[in-house]
C-alpha positions as CSV (number, residue, x, y, z in Angstrom):
1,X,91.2,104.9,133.3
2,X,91.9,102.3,130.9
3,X,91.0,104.9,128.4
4,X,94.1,106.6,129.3
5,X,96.5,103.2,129.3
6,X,95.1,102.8,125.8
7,X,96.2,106.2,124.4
8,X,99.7,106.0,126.0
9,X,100.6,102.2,124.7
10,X,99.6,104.1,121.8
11,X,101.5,107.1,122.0
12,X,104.8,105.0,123.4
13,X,104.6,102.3,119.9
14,X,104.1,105.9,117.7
15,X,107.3,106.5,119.3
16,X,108.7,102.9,119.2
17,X,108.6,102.8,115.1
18,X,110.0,106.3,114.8
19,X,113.2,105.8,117.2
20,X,113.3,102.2,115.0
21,X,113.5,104.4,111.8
22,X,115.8,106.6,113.2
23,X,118.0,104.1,114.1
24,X,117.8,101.9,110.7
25,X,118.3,105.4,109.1
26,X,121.3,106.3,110.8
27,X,123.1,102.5,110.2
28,X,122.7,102.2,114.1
29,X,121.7,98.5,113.4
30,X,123.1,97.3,117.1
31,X,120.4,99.2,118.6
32,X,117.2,98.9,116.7
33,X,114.3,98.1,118.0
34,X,113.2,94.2,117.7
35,X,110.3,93.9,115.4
36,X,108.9,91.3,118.0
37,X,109.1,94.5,120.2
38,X,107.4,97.0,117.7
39,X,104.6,93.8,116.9
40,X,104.0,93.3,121.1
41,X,103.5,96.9,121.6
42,X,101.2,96.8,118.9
43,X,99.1,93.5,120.4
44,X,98.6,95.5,123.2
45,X,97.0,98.0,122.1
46,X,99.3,100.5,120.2
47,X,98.3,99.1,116.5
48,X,96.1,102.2,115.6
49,X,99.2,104.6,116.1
50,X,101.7,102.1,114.7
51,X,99.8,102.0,111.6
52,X,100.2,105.6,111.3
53,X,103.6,105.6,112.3
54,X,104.2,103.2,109.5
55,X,102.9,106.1,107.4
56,X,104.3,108.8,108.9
57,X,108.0,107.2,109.3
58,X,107.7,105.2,105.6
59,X,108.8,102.3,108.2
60,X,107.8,98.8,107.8
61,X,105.6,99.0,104.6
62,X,108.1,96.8,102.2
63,X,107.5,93.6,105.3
64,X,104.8,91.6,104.3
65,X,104.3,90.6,108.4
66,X,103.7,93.9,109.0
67,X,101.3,95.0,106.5
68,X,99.0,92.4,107.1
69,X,99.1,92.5,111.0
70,X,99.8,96.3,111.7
71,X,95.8,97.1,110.0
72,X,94.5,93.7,111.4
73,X,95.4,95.1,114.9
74,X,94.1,98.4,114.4
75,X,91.0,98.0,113.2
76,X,90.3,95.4,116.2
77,X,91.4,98.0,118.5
78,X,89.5,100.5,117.6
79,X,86.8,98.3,117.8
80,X,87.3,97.5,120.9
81,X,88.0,101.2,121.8
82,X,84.5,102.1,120.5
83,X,82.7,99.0,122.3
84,X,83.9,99.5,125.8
85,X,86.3,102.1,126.3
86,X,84.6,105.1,124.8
């Protein structure tokens, strides 16, 4: 079960950073998503994705906060993934 709530906090900050991107990309600024938002979603759980949404979205790489925390998460994550939700 929490298997599951892992891979959709996942899935949902994937789609968190790419609606962000769209939104900076479009000069929508008004209705961006907060990086405290994009960063939370990521504590949770939803680093490993948001990492590769980073990639995927070329979102977030110039912000020093983000390229040091984003991997940080991920990497404990997936650690914890492999120790007691696999």
């Amino acid at each position: 079960m929490l298997k599951y709530l892992f891979y959709g906090i996942n899935v949902i900050c994937f789609l968190a950073f790419g609606f962000d991107k769209f939104k900076a990309a479009s000069g929508d600024y008004k209705h961006r998503t907060p990086e405290k938002v994009l960063l939370g979603l990521s504590l949770i759980g939803g680093a490993p994705l948001g990492v590769v949404s980073m990639l995927v979205f070329r979102h977030k790489t110039q912000k020093i906060k983000f390229l040091t925390l984003m991997p940080t998460m991920a990497v404990l994550w997936l650690f914890i993934y492999k120790k007691y939700l696999m």
